[in-house]
C-alpha positions as CSV (number, residue, x, y, z in Angstrom):
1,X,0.0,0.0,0.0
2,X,1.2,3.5,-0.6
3,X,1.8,5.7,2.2
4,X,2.7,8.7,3.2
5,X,2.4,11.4,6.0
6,X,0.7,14.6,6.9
7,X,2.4,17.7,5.5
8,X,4.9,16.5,3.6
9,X,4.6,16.3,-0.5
10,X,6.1,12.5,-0.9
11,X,4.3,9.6,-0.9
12,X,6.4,5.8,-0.9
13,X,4.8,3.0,-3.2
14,X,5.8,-0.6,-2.7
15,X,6.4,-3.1,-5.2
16,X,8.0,-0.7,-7.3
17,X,9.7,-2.4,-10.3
18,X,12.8,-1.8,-12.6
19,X,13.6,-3.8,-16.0
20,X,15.2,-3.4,-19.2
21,X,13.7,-4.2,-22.5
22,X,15.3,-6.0,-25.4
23,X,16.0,-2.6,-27.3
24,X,17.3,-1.1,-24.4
25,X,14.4,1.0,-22.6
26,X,14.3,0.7,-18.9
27,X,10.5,0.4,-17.5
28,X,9.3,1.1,-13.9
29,X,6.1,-0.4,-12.9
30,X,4.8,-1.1,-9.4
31,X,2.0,-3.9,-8.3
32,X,1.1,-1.5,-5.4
33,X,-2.8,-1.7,-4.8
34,X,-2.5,2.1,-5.2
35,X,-1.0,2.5,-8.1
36,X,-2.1,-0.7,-10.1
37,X,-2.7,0.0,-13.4
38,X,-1.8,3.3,-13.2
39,X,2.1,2.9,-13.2
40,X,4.2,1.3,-15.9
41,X,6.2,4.0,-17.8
42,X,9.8,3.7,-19.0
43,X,12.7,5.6,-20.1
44,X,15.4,5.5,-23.1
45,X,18.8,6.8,-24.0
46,X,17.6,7.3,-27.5
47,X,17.8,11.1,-28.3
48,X,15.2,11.2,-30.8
49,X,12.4,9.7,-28.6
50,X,10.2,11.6,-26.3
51,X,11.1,9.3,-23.8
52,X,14.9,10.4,-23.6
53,X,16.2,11.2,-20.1
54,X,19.4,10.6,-20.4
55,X,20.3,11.2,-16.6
56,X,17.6,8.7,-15.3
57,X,18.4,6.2,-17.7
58,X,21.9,6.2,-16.8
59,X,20.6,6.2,-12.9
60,X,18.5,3.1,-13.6
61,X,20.9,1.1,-15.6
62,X,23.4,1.2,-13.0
63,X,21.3,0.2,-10.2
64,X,20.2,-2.7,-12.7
65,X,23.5,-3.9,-13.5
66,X,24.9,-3.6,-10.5
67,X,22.5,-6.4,-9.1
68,X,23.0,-8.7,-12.6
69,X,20.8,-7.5,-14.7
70,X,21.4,-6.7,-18.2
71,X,21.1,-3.3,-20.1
72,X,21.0,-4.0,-23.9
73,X,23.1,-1.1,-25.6
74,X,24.0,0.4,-22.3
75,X,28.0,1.1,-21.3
76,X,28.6,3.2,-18.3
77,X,30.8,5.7,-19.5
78,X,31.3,6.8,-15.7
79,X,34.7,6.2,-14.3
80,X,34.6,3.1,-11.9
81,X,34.1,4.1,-8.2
């Protein structure tokens, strides 16, 4: 269930869901009984799309490789930590 609290403009949703694509776009989604069917929207690195954010992406495909999962297209450019 989502929560929140009083007087503050955040709200938390569980179940909230990261996964690349085969061409590459990264899709968050959550199975939260609030947000069902109401979240599933994704992100590319593909500056011609509407759905270029090239900062987010780059956010998301880290924290998705860095637990195993793959990023088709994607090479972090970052230097190592």
């Amino acid at each position: 269930m989502a929560t929140t609290k009083p007087d503050i403009k955040s709200i938390k949703l569980s179940d909230v869901s990261l996964w690349a694509a085969d061409d590459g776009s990264i899709h968050i989604t959550s199975d939260d009984p609030d947000a069902k069917g109401n979240l599933h929207t994704y992100v590319n690195n593909n500056p011609a799309s509407k759905r270029y954010h090239p900062a987010m992406y780059a956010q998301f495909a880290r924290i998705l490789t860095k637990l195993g999962k793959t990023v088709p297209g994607w090479e972090d450019d970052r230097a190592p930590e």
